[in-house]
C-alpha positions in Angstrom: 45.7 114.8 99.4 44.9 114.3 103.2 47.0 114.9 105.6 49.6 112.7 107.3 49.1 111.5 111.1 52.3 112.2 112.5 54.1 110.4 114.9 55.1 112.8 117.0 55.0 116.8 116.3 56.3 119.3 119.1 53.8 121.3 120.6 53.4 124.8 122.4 50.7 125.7 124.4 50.3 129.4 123.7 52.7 131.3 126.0 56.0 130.4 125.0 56.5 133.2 122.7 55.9 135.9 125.7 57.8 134.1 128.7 60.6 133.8 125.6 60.2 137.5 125.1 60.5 138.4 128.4 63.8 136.3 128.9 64.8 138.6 126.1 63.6 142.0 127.8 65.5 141.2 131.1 68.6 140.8 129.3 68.9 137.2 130.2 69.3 134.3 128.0 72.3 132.2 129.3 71.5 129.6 132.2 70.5 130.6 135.8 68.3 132.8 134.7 64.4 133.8 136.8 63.1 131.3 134.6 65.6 128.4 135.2 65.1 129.2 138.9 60.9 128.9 138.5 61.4 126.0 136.9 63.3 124.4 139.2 61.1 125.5 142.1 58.3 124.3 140.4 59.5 120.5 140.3 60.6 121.0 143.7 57.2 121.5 144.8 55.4 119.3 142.8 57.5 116.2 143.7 58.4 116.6 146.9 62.4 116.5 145.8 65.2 118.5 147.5 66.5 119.9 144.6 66.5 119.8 141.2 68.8 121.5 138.2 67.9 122.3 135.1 70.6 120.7 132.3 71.0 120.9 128.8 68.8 117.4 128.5 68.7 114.1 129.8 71.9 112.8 128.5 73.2 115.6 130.3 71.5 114.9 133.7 72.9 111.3 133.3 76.4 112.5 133.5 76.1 114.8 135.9 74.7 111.9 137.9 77.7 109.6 137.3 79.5 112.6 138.6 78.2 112.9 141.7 78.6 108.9 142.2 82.1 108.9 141.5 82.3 106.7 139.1 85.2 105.0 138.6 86.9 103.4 135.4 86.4 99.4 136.2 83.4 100.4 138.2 79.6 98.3 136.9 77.0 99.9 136.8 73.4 98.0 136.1 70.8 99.5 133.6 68.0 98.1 131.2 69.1 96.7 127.8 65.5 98.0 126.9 66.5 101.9 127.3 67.8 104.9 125.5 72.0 104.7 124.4 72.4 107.5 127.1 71.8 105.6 130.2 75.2 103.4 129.6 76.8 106.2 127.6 76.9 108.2 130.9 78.6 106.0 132.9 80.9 104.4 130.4 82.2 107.9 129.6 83.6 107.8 133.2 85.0 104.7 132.6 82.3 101.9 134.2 81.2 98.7 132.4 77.6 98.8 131.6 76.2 95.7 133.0 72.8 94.6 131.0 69.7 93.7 132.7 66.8 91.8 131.1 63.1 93.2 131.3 59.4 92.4 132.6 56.9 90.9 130.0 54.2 93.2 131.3 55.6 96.8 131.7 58.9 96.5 129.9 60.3 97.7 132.7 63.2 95.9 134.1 63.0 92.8 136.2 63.5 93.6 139.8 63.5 89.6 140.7 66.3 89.1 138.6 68.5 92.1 139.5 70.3 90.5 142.1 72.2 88.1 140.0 73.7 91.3 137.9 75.1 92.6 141.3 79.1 92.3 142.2 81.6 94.1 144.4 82.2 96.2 141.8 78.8 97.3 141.2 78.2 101.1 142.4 74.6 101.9 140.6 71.6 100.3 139.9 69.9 103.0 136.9 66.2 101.8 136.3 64.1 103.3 133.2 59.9 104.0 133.9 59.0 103.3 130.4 56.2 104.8 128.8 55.7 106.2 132.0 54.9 103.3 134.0 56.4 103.0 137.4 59.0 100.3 137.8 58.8 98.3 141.0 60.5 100.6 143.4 59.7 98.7 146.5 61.8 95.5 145.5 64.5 97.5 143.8 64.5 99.7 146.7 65.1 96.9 149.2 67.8 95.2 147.3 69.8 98.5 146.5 69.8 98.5 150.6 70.4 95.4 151.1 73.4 95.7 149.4 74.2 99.3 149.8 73.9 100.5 146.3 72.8 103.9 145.3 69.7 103.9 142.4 69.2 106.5 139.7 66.0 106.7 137.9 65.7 107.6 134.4 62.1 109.3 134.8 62.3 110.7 131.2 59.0 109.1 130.2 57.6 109.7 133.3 56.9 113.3 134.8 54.2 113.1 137.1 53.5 109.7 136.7 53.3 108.2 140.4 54.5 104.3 142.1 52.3 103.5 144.9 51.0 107.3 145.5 54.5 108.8 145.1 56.0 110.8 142.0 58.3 109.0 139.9 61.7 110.5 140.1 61.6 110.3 143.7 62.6 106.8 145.2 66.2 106.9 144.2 69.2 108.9 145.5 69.3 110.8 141.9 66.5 111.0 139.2 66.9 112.6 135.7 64.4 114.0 133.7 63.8 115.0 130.0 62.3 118.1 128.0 63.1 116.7 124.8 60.4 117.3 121.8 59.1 114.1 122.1 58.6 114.4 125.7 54.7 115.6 127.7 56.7 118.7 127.7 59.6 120.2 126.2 61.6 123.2 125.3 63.3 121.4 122.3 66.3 120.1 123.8 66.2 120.2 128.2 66.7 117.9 131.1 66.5 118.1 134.9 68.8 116.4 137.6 66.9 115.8 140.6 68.4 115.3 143.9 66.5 113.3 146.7 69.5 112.9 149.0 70.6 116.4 150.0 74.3 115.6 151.4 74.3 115.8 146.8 73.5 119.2 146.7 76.6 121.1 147.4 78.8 119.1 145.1 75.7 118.9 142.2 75.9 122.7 142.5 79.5 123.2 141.5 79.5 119.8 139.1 76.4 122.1 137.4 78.9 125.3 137.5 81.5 123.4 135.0 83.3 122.8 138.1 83.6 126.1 139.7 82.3 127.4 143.2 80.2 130.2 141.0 77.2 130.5 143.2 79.2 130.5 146.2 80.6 133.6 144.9 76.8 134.6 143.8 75.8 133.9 147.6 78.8 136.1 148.4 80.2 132.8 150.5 83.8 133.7 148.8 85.1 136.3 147.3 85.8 134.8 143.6 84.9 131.8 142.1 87.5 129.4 140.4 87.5 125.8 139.4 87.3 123.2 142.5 85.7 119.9 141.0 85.1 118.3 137.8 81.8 119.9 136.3 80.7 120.5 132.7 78.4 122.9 130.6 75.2 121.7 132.2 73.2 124.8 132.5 70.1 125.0 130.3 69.3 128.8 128.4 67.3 130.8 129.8 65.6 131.6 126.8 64.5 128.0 127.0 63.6 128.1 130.3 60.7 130.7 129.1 59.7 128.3 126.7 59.5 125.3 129.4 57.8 127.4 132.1 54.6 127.9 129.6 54.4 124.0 129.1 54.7 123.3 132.6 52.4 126.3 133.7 49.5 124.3 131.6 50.6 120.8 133.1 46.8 119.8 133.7 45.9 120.6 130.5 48.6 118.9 128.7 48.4 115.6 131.0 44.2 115.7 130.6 44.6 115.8 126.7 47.6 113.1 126.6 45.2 111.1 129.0 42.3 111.5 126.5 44.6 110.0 123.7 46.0 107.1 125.5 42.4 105.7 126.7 41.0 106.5 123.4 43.3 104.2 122.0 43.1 101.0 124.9 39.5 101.4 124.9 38.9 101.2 121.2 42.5 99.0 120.6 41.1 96.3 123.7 39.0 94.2 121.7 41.1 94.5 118.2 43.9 93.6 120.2 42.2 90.2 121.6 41.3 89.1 118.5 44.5 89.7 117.0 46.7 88.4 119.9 48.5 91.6 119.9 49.3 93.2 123.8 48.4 96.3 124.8 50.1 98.5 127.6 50.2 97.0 131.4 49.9 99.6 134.1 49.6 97.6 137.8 47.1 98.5 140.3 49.9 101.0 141.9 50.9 103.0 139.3 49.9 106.2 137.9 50.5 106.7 134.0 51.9 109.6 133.0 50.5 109.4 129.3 53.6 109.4 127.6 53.2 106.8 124.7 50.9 104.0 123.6 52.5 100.9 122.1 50.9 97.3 120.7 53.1 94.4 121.1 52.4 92.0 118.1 52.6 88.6 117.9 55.7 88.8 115.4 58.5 90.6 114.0 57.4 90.4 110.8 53.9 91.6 111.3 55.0 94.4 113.3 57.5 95.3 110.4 54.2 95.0 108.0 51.9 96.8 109.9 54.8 99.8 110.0 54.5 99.6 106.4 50.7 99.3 105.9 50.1 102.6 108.5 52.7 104.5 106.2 50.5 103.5 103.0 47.7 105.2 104.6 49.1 108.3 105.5 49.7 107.6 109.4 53.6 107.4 110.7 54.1 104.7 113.6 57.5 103.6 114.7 59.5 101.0 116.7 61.4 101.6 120.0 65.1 100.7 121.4 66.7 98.4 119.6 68.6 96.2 122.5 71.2 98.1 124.1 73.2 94.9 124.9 73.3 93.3 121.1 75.0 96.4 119.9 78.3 97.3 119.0 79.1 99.1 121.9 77.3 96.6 124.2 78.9 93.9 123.1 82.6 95.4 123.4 81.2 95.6 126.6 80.8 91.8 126.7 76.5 92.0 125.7 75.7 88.8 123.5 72.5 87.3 122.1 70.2 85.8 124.6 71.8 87.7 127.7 68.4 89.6 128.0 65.6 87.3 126.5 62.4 89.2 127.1 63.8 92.8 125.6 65.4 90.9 122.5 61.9 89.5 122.0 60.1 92.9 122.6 62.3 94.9 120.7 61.1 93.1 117.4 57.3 93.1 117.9 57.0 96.7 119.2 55.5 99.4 117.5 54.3 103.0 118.5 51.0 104.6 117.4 51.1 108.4 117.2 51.1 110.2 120.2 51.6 114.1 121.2 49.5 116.6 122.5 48.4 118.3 119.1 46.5 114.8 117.9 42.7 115.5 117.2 40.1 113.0 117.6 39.5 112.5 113.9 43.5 111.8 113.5 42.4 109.0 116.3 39.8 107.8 114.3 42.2 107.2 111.3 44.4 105.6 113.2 42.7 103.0 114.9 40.0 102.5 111.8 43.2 101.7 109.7 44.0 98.9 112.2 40.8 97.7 112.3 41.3 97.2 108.3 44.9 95.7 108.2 44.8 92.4 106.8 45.0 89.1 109.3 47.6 86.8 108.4 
């Protein structure tokens, strides 16, 4: 029986198992660790950020984020209905309404020109999503957030070294998170990052990270013991999988050439399939940088999408569909979401699907792929 094409499979580069040993050998496996602290260097450099922390994951980062904004119960905060649960879980665990914003029909990235209608006095964050590692339009969003004094976080957890305009994504707004999940270019399982481009965060991000406590004050030798000044939480990320993240990161240009090779092997081959099917392919603008994350076809109806799902499953290759609308469910509409708030992501959400995408695909699992669309039945 051949093999399936999986959708997604985690991947390790070859060096995991040693840095992971070495955690081991130093006796240090908890967070804060040498290779929590290379890590973190290591983004720090790379994007140009003042700081960033290491967290437990995304969803983690997010929190930590609606932290440091204060967030308030009756506070709004704006974020995609096109996005992971975690972006409005965050900040409605603090006690904020998430306020819904539609998205664009070329990057699925929300709509800066029709932010502005979303925004009230009670609004204290504007949280935009780079999906598939596309860079949303930071200029515009940028000078509204201004205009109206509104700090922005970026959920960059699709897009790690992806660039807007020349500049890394995850390093326009006040706070960006990031993501190590499994699915993710790189991962240690289960990982995030907070990172901080205003530095008057720092301080308080530090002791938020430290469940609260001025612990690396006390480290610094700043006090003489540390005890609990803030509200913080369990953030740190082990150690141990700090190891395992510093070997993925260590091979970035590797990892991002291969993931490159994927995506274009799948546009190039996919354009004129596409055309004739009146299916749509990934947009990326003039000024932004992919950062290979995941390859999608838009097709021209729910039902065909649900059918090609189907028909790739029958020949052995797994594909899948993306966020279901934020706003249309349960929790977004105790939070006041109802249908047609957000046209463009309801529509979206019902004709995407996924190809197979990770950094362990071959060419010949390529080739299957895309020869099985080029065989699936026209309506």
């Amino acid at each position: 029986m051949t093999a399936k094409v999986l959708f997604n499979r985690p991947s390790w580069v070859g060096s995991e198992m040693k840095y992971m040993a070495a955690a081991l050998e130093r006796n240090r496996i908890a967070g804060g660790g040498s290779f929590t602290q290379q890590v973190q260097e290591l983004l720090e450099r790379e994007l140009g950020v003042e700081k960033a922390f290491l967290t437990t994951s995304c969803t983690a980062a997010l929190e930590m984020a609606a932290l440091l904004l204060n967030i308030q119960p009756g506070d709004e905060v704006i974020v995609p209905s096109f996005t992971f649960v975690s972006v409005a879980n965050a900040f409605a665990l603090r006690g904020a309404k998430p306020v819904f914003a539609d998205i664009r029909t070329d990057t699925l990235n929300i709509d800066e020109t029709r932010l502005e209608r979303h925004i009230s006095s009670r609004t204290k964050a504007i949280v935009v999503m780079h999906y598939a590692g596309i860079g949303c339009e930071m200029g515009s969003i940028l000078d509204l957030a201004q205009r109206h004094s509104i700090p922005v976080v970026e959920d960059n957890a699709h897009g790690l070294f992806g660039k807007y305009e020349g500049r890394p994504l995850g390093t326009f707004g006040s706070l960006a998170t990031q993501s190590f999940h499994e699915t993710k270019n790189f991962t240690c399982g289960e990982g995030g990052a907070l990172l901080l481009n205003d530095r008057d965060y720092i301080p308080r991000a530090e002791i938020i990270w430290e469940k609260g406590t001025n612990r690396l004050c006390f480290l610094r030798g700043q006090v003489e013991k540390y005890t609990w000044v803030d509200l913080g939480g369990s953030f740190l990320l082990a150690d141990l999988l700090a190891a395992f993240l510093w070997a993925q990161l260590e091979t970035r240009a590797e990892i991002q050439e291969r993931r490159k090779h994927i995506w274009e092997f799948y546009y190039a081959r996919l354009a004129p399939w596409a055309k004739e099917r009146g299916a749509q392919l990934p947009t990326v603008p003039a000024r932004a940088e992919n950062a290979y994350h995941l390859f999608y076809l838009l097709l021209r109806t729910p039902a065909e999408r649900d059918h090609l799902i189907e028909y790739l499953s029958q020949q052995g290759i797994q594909s899948a569909f993306h966020y279901v609308p934020l706003h249309l469910s349960k929790m977004g509409r105790f939070f006041g979401g109802r249908d047609g708030d957000c046209p463009v992501c309801e529509d979206v959400s019902q004709r995407l699907l996924r190809l197979p995408f990770h950094n362990h695909l071959t060419n010949p699992e390529l080739e299957r792929v895309v020869g099985a669309l080029g065989e699936f039945p026209s309506d």
